[in-house]
C-alpha positions as CSV (number, residue, x, y, z in Angstrom):
1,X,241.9,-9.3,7.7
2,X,240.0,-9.7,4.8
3,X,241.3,-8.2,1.3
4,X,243.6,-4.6,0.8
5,X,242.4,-1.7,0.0
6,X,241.8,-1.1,-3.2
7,X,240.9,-4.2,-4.6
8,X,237.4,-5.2,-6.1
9,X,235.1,-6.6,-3.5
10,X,233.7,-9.7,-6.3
11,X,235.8,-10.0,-8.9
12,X,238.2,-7.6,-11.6
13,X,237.0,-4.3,-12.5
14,X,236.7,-4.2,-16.0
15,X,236.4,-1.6,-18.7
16,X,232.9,-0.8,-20.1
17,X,232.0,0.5,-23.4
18,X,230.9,4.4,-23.3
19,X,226.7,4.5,-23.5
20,X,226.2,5.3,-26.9
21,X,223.5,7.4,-25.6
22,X,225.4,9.9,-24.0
23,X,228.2,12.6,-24.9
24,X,227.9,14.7,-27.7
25,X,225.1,12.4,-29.7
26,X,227.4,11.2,-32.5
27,X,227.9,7.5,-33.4
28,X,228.5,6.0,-36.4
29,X,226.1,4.9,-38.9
30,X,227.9,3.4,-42.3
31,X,231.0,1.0,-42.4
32,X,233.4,0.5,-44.7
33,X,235.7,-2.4,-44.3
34,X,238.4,-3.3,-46.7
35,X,240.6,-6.7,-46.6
36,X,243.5,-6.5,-49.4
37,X,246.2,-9.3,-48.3
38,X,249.3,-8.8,-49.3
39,X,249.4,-11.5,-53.1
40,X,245.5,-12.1,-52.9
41,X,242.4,-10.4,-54.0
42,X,240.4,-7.7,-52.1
43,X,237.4,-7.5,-51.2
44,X,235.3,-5.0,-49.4
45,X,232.0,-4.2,-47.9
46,X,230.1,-1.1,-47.1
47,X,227.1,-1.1,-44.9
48,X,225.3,1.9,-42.8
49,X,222.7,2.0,-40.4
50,X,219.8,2.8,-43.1
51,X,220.3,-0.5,-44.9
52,X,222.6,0.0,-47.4
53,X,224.8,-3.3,-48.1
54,X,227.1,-3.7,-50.7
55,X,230.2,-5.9,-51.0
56,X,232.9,-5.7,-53.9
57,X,235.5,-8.7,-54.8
58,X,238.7,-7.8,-57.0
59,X,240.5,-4.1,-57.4
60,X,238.4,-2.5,-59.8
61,X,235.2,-3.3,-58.1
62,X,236.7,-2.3,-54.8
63,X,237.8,0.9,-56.0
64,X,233.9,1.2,-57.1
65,X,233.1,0.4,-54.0
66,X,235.0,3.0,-52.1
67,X,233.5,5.9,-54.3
68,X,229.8,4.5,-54.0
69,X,230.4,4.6,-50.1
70,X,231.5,7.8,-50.3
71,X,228.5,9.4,-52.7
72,X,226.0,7.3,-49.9
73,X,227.3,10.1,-47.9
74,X,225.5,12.3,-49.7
75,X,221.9,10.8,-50.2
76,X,221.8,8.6,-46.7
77,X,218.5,9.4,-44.8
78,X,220.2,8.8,-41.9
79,X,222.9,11.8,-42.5
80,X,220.6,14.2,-44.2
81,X,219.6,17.5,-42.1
82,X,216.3,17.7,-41.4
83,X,217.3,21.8,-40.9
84,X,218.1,22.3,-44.2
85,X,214.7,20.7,-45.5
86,X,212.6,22.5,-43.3
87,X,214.4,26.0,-44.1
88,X,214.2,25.2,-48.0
């Protein structure tokens, strides 16, 4: 009587996100997200944790867009180590 083995006692087991707060401590912090339909016009935007937001519309400024996201890299607050700084 009652239901097999192996199945859910109130509903459908279901597949949770990992806790960001656990496993090796990295999660990502900037986005870049890039929509070039086949015949239209690009467009892109580039956000990260710290509040950098930028959006591009049309190739060139896309292509701008794509090496400013990658320089952010660079001077982010979030990404800087805080080893280096004390050590210099």
């Amino acid at each position: 009587m009652g239901a097999p083995k192996g199945v859910a006692r109130k509903g459908v087991l279901t597949a949770l996100r990992p806790d960001p707060h656990r496993g090796n401590g990295q999660y990502p912090i900037a986005w870049l997200h890039i929509c070039a339909p086949l015949g239209a016009i690009p467009t892109a935007t580039s956000r990260c944790a710290c509040g950098w937001d930028r959006s591009a519309v049309g190739r060139r400024q896309v292509l701008a867009l794509v090496d400013d996201h990658a320089a952010h890299r660079d001077v982010c607050p979030l990404r800087s180590s805080q080893e280096g700084r004390a050590a210099a």
